[in-house]
LUMDRENPA-314677 format. One line per 5 residues: number of its first residue (from 1); for each residue x, y, z of N, C-alpha, C, CB. Coordinates in steps of 0.1 Angstrom, whole numbers, plus 5000, padded with zeros to 4 digits. Glycine has a CB too. Layout:
<pts>
NUM) X:Y:Z:X:Y:Z:X:Y:Z:X:Y:Z | ... $
</pts>
This chain:
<pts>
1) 5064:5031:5022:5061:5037:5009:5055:5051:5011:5051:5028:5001 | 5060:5060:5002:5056:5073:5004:5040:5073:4988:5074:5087:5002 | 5038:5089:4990:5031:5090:4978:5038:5100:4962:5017:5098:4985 | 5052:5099:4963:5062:5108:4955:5058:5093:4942:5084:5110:4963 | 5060:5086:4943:5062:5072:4930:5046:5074:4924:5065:5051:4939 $
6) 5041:5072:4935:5028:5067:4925:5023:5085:4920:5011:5055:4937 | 5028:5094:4926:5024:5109:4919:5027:5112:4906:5029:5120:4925 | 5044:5106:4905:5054:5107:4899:5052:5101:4884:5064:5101:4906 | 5043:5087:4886:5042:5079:4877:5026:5086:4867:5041:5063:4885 | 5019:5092:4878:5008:5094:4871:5006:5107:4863:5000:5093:4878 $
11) 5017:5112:4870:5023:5127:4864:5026:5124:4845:5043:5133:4874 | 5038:5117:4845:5041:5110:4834:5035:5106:4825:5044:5103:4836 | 5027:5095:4832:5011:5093:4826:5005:5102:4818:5001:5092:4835 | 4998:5113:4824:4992:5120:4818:5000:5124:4806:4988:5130:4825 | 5010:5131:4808:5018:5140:4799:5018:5131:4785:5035:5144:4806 $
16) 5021:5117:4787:5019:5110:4778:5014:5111:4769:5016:5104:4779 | 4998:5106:4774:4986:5107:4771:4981:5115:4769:4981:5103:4774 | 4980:5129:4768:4976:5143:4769:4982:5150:4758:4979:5150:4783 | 4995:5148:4755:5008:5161:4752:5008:5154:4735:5030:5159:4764 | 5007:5140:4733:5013:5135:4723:4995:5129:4716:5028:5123:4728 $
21) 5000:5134:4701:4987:5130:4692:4988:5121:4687:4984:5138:4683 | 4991:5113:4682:4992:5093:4675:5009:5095:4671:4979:5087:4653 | 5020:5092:4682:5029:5093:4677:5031:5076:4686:5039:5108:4678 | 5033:5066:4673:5038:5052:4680:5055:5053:4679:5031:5036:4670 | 5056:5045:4691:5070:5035:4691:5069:5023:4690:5078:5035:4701 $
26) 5075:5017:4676:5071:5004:4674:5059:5002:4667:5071:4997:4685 | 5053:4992:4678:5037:4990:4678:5032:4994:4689:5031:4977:4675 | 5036:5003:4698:5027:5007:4707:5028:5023:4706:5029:5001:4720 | 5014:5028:4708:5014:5038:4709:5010:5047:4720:5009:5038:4703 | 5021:5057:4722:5025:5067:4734:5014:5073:4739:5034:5079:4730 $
31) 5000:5075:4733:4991:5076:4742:4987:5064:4751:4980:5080:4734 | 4985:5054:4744:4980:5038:4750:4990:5041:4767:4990:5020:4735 | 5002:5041:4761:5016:5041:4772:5010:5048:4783:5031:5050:4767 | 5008:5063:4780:5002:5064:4790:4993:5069:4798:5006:5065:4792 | 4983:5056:4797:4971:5055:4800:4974:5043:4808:4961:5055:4788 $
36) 4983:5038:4804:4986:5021:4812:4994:5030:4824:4999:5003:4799 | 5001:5038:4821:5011:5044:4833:5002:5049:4844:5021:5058:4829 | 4991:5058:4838:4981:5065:4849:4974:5054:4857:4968:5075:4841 | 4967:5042:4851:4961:5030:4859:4972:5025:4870:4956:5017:4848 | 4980:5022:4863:4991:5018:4876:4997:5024:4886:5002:5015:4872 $
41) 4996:5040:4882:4999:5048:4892:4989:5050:4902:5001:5059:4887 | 4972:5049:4895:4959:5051:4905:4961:5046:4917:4945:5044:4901 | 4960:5026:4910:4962:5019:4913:4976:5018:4924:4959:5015:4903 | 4989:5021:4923:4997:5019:4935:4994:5027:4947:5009:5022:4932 | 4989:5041:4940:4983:5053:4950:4974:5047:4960:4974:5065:4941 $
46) 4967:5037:4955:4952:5034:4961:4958:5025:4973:4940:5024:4948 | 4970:5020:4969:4974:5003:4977:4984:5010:4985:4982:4985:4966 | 4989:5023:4984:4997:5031:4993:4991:5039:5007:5003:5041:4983 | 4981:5039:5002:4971:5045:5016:4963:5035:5018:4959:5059:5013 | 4957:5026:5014:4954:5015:5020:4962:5007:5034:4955:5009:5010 $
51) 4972:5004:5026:4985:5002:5033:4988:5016:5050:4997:5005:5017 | 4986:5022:5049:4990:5033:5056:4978:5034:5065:4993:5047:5047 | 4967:5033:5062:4957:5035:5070:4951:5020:5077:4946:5043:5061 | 4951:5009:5074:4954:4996:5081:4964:4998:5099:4965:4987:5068 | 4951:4992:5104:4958:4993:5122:4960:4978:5121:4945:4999:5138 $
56) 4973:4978:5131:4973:4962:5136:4972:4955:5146:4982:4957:5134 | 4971:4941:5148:4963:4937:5162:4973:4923:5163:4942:4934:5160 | 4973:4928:5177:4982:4916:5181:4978:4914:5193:4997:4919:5181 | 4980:4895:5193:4969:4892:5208:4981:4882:5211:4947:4883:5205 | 4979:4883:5227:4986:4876:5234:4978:4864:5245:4993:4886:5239 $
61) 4981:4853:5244:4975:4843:5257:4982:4837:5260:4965:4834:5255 | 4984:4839:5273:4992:4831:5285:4983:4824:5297:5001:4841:5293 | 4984:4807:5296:4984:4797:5304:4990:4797:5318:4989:4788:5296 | 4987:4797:5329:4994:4793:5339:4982:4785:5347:5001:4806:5347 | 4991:4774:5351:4987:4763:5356:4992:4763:5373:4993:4752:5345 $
66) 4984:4761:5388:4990:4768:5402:4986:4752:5404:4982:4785:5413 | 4997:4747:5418:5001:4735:5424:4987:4725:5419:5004:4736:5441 | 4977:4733:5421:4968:4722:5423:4962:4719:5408:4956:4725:5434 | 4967:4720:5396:4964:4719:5384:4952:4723:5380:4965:4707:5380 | 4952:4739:5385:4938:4745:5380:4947:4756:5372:4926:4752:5393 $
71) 4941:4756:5358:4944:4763:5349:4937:4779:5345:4942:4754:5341 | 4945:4786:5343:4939:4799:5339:4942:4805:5329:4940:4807:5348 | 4935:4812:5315:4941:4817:5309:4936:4831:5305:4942:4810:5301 | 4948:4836:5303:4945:4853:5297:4947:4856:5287:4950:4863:5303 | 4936:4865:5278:4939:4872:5264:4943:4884:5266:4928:4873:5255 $
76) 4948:4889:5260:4948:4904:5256:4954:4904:5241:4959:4915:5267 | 4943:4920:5236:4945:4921:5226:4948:4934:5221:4937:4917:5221 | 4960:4941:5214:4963:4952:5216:4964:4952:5197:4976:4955:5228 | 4957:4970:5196:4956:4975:5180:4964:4986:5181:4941:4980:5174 | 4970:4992:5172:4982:4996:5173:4987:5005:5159:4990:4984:5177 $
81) 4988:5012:5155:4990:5018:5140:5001:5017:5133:4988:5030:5140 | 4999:5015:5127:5014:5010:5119:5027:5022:5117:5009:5005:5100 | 5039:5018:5120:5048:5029:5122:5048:5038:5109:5063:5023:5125 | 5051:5051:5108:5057:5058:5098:5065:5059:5086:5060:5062:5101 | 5063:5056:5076:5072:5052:5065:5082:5059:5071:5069:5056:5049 $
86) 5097:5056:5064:5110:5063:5070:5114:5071:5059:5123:5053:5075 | 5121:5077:5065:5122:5097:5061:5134:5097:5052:5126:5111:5078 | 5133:5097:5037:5138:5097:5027:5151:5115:5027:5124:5096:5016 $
</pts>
């Protein structure tokens, strides 16, 4: 996920809600619209860097057991950053 959608959306948003003085469609009205567009846009913005800044951890354990049935085990735990969104 890039940050073009949720900019895009909140861009909109505003203009909505900013540009237009009580003009409804229907029963809703184009300011209301967007004000619900800008929250959702915060809001994806917020879960898009969230998302992006989250490291990940991956652990490995391996058992080996030698003739005389003495057991040994090893952890390892490796953190690791999450790849790059891909290039649009």
């Amino acid at each position: 996920m890039g940050f073009g959608g949720p900019i895009g959306l909140i861009v909109v948003g505003l203009i909505l809600a900013l540009a237009f003085n009580t003009q409804q469609v229907g029963p809703l009205e184009v300011t209301t619209l967007g004000w619900i567009l800008v929250l959702a846009g915060v809001l994806w913005l917020v879960l898009t860097v969230v998302q992006q800044n989250t490291k990940r951890r991956h652990t490995t354990t391996a058992t080996t057991t030698d003739a005389h049935g003495r057991q040994a085990t090893t952890q390892r735990t490796d953190e690791s950053d999450p790849p790059p969104p891909p290039a649009v």
